[in-house]
C-alpha positions as CSV (number, residue, x, y, z in Angstrom):
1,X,6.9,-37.2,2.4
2,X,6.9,-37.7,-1.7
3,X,7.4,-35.2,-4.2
4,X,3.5,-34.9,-5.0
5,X,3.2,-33.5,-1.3
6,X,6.2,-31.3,-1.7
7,X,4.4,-29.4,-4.7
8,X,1.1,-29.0,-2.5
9,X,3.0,-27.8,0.3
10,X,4.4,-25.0,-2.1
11,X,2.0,-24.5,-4.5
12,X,-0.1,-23.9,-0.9
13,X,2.3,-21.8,0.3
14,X,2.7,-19.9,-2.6
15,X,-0.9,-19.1,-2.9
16,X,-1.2,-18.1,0.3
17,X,1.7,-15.6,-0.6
18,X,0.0,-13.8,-3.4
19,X,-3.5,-13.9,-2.0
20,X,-1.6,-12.1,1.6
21,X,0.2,-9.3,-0.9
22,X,-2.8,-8.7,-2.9
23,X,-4.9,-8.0,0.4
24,X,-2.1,-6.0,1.6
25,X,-1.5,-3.7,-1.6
26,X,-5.6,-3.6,-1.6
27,X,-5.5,-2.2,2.3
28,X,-2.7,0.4,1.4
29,X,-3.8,1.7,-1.7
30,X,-7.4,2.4,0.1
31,X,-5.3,4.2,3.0
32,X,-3.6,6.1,0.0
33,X,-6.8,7.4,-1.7
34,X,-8.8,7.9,1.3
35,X,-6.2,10.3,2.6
36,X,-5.9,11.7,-1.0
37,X,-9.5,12.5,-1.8
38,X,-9.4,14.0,1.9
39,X,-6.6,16.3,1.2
40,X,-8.5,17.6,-1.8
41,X,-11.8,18.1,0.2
42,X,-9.3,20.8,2.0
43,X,-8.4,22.2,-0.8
44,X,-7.7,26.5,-0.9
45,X,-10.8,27.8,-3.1
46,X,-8.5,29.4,-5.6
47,X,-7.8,25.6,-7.2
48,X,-10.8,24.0,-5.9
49,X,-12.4,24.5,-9.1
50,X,-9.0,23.1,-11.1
51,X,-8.9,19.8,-9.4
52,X,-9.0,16.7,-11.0
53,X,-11.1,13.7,-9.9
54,X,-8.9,11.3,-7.7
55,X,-8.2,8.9,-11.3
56,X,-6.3,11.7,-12.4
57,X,-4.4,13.3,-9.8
58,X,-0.9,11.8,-11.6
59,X,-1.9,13.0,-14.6
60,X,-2.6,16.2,-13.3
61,X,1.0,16.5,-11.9
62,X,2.3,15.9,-15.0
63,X,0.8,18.0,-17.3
64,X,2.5,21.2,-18.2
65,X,-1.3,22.7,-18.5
66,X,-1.8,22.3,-14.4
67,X,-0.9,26.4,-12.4
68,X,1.5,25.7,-10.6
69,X,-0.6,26.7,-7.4
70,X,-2.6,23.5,-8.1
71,X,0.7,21.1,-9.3
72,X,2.0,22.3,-5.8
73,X,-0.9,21.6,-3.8
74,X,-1.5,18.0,-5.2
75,X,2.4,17.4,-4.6
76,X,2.2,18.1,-1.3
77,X,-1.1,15.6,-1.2
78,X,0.7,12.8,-2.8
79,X,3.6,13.2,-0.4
80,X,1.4,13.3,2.9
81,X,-0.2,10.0,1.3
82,X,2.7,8.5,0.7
83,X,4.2,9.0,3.9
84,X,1.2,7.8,5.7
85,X,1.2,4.2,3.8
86,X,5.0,4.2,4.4
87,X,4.2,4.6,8.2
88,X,1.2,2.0,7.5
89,X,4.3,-0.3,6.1
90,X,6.6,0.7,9.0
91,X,3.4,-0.5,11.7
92,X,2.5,-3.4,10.0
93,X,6.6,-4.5,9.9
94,X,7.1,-4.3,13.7
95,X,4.3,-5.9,14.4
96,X,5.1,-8.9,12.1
97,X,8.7,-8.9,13.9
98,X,7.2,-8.5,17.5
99,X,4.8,-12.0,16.4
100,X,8.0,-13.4,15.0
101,X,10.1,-12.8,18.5
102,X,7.9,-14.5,21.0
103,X,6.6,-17.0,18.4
104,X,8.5,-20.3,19.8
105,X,10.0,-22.2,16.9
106,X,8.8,-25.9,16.3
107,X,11.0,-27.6,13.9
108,X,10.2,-31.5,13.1
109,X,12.2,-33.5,10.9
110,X,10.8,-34.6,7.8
111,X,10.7,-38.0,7.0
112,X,11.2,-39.9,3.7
C-alpha cells in the first residue's frame, strides 16, 4: 500500500466522520425543537401570550424582562428536551456497542 492510498483511506474516513456527526447533530437538534415547540403548544394560558417563537426561547431565558412564570416554564421545556436527546444519545450508544459485540473482527495485514 503507498502513501497516496494511505491519504485516501483517511481523507475517506475522515469524511465519512464529519458527514456521520453532522447527520447526527441534524437528527438530535430536530428531536430537540420538535419536543420544544410541543411543550410550548401546552403552555398554561397565563404566558401563552408571552412566549417567544422557538428562535428565541434562549434568549427568552436570559432576559431579565421574561415573569418569572414564563422563565420557569421555558426552563422546565429546555430541560425535558434536553433530557430526551440525552436519552436519544444513551439509545443510539448501546446500540452502536451491541453492533460492535457481535460484529466478528477481520484484521488483514497490510502489505508494503
Amino acid at each position: 500500500m503507498s502513501y497516496r492510498d494511505r491519504g485516501v483511506v483517511t481523507g475517506t474516513n475522515m469524511f465519512c466522520r464529519y458527514f456521520g456527526q453532522s447527520i447526527g447533530a441534524a437528527l438530535l437538534a430536530v428531536i430537540f425543537n420538535m419536543l420544544i415547540v410541543n411543550k410550548m403548544e401546552l403552555a398554561p394560558s397565563s404566558i401563552f401570550a408571552e412566549l417567544p417563537s422557538t428562535n428565541k426561547v434562549v434568549d427568552a431565558l436570559q432576559s431579565k424582562a421574561s415573569s418569572s412564570e414564563l422563565v420557569l416554564f421555558l426552563r422546565g421545556a429546555f430541560f425535558e428536551a434536553t433530557h430526551s436527546v440525552y436519552i436519544a444519545l444513551t439509545v443510539v450508544a448501546v446500540i452502536t456497542l451491541i453492533i460492535l459485540l457481535f460484529t466478528p473482527a477481520r484484521f488483514g495485514t497490510i502489505r508494503k
